[in-house]
C-alpha positions as CSV (number, residue, x, y, z in Angstrom):
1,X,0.6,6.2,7.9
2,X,3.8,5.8,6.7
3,X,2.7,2.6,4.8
4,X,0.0,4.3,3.4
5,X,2.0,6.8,1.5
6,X,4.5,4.1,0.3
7,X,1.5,2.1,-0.9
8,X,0.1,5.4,-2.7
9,X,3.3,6.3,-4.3
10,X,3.4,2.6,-5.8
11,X,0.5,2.9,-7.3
12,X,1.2,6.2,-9.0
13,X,4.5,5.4,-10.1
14,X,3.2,2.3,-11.6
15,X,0.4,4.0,-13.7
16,X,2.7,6.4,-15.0
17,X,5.2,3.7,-15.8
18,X,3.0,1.8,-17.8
19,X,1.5,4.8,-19.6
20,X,5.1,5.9,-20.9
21,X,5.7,2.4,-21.8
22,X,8.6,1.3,-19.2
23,X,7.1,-1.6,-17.7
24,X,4.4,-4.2,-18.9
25,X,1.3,-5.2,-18.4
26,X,2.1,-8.2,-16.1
27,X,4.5,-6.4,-13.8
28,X,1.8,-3.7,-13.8
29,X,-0.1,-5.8,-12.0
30,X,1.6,-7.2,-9.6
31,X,3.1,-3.9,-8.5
32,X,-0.5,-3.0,-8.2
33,X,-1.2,-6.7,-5.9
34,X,2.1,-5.3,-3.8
35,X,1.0,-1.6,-3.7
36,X,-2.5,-3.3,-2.4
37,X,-1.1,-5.5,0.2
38,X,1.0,-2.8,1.8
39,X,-2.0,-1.0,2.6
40,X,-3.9,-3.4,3.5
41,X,-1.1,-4.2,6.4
42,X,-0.9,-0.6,7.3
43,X,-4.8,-0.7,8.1
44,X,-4.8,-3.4,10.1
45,X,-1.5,-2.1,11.8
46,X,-3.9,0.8,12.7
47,X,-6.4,-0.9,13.6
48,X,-4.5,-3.6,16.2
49,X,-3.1,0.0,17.6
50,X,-6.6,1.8,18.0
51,X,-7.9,-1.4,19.8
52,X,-4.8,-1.8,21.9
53,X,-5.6,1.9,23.1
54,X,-9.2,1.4,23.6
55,X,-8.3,-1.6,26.0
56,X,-5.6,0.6,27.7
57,X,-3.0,-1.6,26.4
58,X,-0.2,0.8,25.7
C-alpha cells in the first residue's frame, strides 16, 4: 500500500512540475515510466501475498 501512495505522489509531483515549468518534457516521462513501474510491483507484491494466504502459506 505503501508503494501505491509513493507511486501516486510521483505522479502528482511530476504533473505539477512540468506545468510550472521545472522539469522537461523528457524527464516528465520517465518519472511517469518510474511512477508506473512502482505500482505495478506493489500490485503484484499484493497479489503474491493474497495467493500465499489463500494457500495457507503464511
Amino acid at each position: 500500500m505503501v508503494l501505491k501512495i509513493i507511486a501516486f505522489l510521483l505522479m502528482i509531483g511530476t504533473m505539477g512540475a512540468l506545468e510550472i515549468d521545472r522539469i522537461e518534457m523528457m524527464q516528465a516521462v520517465i518519472q511517469f515510466i518510474l511512477a508506473g513501474a512502482v505500482f505495478i510491483i506493489s500490485e503484484q507484491a499484493d497479489r503474491i501475498k493474497s495467493l500465499k494466504r489463500r494457500l495457507g502459506h503464511d
